[in-house]
C-alpha positions in Angstrom: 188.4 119.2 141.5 186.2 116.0 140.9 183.3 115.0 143.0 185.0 112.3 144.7 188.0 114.5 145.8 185.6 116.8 147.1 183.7 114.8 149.1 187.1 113.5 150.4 188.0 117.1 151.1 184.5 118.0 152.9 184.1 114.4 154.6 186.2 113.1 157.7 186.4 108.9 157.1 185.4 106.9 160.1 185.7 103.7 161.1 182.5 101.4 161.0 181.2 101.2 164.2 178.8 99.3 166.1 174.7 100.6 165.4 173.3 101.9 168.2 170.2 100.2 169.5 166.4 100.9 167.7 168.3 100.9 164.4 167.0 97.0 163.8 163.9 97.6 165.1 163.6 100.7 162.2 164.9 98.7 159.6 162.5 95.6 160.2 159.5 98.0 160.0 161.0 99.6 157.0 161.1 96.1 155.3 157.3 95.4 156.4 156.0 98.8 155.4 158.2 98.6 151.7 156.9 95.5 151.4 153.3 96.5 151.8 153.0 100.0 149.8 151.9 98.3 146.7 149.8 95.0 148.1 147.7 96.6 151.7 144.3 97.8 151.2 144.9 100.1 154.1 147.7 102.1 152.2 146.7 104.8 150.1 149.1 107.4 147.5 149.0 110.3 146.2 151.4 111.0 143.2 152.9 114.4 142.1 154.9 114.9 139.1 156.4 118.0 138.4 157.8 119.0 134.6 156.0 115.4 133.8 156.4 116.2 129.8 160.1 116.5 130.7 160.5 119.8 129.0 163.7 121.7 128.9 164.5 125.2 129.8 167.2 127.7 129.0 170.1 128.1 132.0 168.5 125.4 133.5 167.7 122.0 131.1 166.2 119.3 132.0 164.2 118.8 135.4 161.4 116.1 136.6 160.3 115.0 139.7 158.0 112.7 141.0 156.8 113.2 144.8 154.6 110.2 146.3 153.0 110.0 149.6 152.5 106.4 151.1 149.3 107.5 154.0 146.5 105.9 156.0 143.1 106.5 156.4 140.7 105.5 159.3 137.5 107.0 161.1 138.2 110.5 159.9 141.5 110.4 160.7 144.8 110.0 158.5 148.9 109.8 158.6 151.7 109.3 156.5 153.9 106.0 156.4 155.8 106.8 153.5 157.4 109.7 151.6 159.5 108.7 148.4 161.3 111.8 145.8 163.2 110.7 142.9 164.6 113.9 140.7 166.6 114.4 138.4 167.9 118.0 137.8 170.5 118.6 134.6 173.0 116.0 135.7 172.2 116.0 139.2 169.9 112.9 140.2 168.4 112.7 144.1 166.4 110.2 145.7 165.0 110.5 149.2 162.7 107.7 151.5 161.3 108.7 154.8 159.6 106.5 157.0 157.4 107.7 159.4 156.0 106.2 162.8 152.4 105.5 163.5 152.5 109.2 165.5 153.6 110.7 162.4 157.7 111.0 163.4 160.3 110.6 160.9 161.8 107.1 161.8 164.4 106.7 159.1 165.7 108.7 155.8 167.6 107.8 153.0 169.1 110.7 151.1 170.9 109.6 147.7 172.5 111.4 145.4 174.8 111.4 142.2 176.8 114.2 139.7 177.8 111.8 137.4 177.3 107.9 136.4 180.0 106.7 138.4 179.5 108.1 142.1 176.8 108.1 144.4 176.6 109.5 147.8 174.4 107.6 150.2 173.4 109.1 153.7 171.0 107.1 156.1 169.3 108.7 159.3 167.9 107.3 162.0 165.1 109.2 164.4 163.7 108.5 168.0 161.0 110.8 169.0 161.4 113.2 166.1 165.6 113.7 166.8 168.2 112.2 164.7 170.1 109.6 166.8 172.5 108.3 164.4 173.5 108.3 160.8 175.5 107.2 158.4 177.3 108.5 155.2 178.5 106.4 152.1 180.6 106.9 148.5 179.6 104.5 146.5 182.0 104.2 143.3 183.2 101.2 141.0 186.2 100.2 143.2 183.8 100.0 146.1 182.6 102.1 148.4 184.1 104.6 151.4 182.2 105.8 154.5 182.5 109.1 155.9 181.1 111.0 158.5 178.2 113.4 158.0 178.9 117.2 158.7 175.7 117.9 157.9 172.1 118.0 156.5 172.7 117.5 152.9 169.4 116.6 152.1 167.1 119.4 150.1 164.2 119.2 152.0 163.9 117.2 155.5 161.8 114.9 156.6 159.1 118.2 158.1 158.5 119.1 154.3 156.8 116.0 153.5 154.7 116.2 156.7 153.6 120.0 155.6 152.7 119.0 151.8 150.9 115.8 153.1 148.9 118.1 155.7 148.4 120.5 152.9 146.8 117.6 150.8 144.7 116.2 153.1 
């Protein structure tokens, strides 16, 4: 069975429907904090690369990923704004965002991920006060794209894990 057809078979299709309320106010401060990672003097990162010479291994091929905290910094104290994986793992590719509040909540996750060159599955999350309040689940394929509803926590690691390795960090 193909990817699609299984997704079909695991995911119920829903109608769009209308986004509850804080999801605008999320994405604007998405857009202000993407749009300041690389240019604010008060944003700091911290890179990890795992497998960075990309080399292969037996049962498992090739494997790389890159891990980078987004954090603040002031009078002794620090947070995270900003947690961004991009893997790739044989032919399975992820990419994950979270987006944190200034008392260290997830906010907002984006969870992509793709089997082959021609589908990718997109699922969105939204948080308030540390709990998931609504989300959103999306095929995206050359004829277009399909919603469907999310059954679950797809995502290999949660917004928490990114919290625990920045803490370990810093």
């Amino acid at each position: 069975m193909t990817v699609p057809l299984l997704a079909m078979a695991l995911a119920v299709v829903i109608q769009a429907s209308p986004e509850p309320s804080g999801v605008l106010a999320i994405r604007e401060r998405y857009n202000e904090v993407k749009a300041d990672l690389y240019t604010s003097p008060d944003i700091y990162r911290t890179e990890i690369h795992v497998n960075p010479d990309d080399t292969s291994y037996p049962a498992l091929g090739h494997f790389q990923e890159s891990i980078i905290l987004y954090w603040w910094s002031r009078a002794g104290e620090s947070g995270l704004v900003m947690a961004v994986c991009n893997g790739g793992y044989a032919a399975h590719n992820e990419y994950t965002e979270v987006l944190y509040g200034d008392d260290g909540t997830p906010q907002f996750m984006l969870f992509s991920y793709s089997n082959d060159p021609e589908t990718t599955f997109e699922e969105r999350r939204w948080f308030r006060d540390g709990a998931e309040f609504h989300a959103t689940g999306k095929m995206l394929f050359p004829e277009g794209e399909e919603s469907y509803e999310l059954l679950g926590f797809n995502a290999p690691r949660d917004p928490e894990y990114f919290l625990e390795l920045f803490e370990l960090l810093h």
